[in-house]
Structures are given as C-alpha cells and as structure tokens.
C-alpha positions as CSV (number, residue, x, y, z in Angstrom):
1,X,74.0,-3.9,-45.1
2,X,77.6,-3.8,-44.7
3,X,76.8,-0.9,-41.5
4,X,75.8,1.6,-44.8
5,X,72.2,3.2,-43.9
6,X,70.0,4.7,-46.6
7,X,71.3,8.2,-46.7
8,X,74.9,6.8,-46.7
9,X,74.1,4.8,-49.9
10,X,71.9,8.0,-51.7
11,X,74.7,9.9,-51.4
12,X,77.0,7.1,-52.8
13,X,75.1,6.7,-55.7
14,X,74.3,10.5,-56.6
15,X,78.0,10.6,-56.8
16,X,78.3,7.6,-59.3
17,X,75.7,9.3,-61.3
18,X,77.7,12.7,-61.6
19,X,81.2,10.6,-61.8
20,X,79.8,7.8,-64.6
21,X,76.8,9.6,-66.0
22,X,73.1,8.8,-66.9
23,X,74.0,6.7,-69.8
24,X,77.0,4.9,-67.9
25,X,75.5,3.7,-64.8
26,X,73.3,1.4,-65.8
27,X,75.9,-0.1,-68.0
28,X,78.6,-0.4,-65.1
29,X,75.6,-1.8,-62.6
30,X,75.0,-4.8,-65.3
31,X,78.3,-5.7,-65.4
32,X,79.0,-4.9,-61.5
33,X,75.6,-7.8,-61.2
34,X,77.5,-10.1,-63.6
35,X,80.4,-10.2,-61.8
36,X,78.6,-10.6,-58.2
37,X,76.5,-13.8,-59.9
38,X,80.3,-15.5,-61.8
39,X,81.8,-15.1,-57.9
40,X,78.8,-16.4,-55.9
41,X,78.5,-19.4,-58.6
42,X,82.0,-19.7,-58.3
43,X,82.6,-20.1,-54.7
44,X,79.3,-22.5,-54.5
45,X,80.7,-24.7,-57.2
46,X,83.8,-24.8,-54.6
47,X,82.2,-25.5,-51.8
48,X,80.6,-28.3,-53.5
49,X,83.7,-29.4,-54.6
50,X,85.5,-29.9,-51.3
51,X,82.0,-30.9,-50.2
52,X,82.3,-34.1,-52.4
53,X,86.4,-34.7,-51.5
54,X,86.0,-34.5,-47.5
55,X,84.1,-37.4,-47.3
56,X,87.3,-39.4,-49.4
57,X,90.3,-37.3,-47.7
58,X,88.9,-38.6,-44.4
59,X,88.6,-42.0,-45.0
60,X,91.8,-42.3,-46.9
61,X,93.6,-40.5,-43.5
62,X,91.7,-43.2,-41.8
63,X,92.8,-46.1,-43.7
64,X,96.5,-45.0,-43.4
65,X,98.7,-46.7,-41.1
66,X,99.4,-45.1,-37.7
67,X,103.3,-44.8,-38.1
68,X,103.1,-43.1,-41.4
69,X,100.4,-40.9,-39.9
70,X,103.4,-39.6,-37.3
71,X,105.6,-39.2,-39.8
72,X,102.9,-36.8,-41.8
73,X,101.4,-35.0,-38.8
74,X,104.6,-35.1,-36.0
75,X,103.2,-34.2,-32.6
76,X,103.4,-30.8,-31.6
77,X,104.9,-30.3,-28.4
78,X,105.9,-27.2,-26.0
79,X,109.2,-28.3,-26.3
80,X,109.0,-27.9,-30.7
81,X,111.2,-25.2,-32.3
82,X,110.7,-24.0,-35.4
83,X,113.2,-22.8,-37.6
84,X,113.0,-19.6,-39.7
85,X,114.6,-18.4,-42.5
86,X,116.2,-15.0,-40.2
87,X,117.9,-18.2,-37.7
C-alpha cells in the first residue's frame, strides 16, 4: 500500500491522534472516507462518459472526408518546425 508497511502507518496515525485528538479523528476519517467515495464515483462516472462518446468520435472521424482529415491532423514530418512563443 503505497510502499508504507505497518509500523510506518502506526506511527502515522499515533501522530494524528496527538495532532487532531481522540474526539477529532474519527470525525476527520469520516469526512477523509467521504471524499475518497465523491472522487472514485466521480472519476467512474467519467470514464463512463468518454466510454459512451469514443464509440461516436470514431465513427464521426471515420465518416469525414480524407482532405479535411489533412487539414485537421497535418502529417508530421522530420522536416516540421514548430514555432514557439521565445522564436
């Protein structure tokens, strides 16, 4: 977990105890686990999401026509500068 063996984690949360308190650390640990569950649902409801639009992104890239795909997506050659804001 994280490379954080069992001693390295007692000792990390004796120290919340004395830092936050008895009455404090569950309290923080609730809200910590609340946060934790909004981000994982959060990023899954992403993932979904994109998920869902590949599927149509793809098929719409495929439908277009080849010369306006050029125009969207040059060709990157050895020979391609790019220009910089410090030029």
């Amino acid at each position: 977990m994280f490379g954080i063996g069992m001693q390295e984690l007692l000792v990390i949360l004796v120290i919340a105890l004395i830092v936050f308190g008895p009455k404090r650390l569950p309290e923080l640990a609730r809200s910590l686990g609340r946060g934790l569950a909004e981000f994982r649902r959060a990023s899954s409801d992403l993932r979904g999401a994109l998920r869902e639009a590949q599927p149509a992104a793809v098929s719409h890239a495929n439908s277009a026509e080849p010369e306006s795909k050029e125009k969207v997506l040059p060709e990157v050659t050895s020979e391609t500068s790019f220009k910089t804001d410090r030029e």
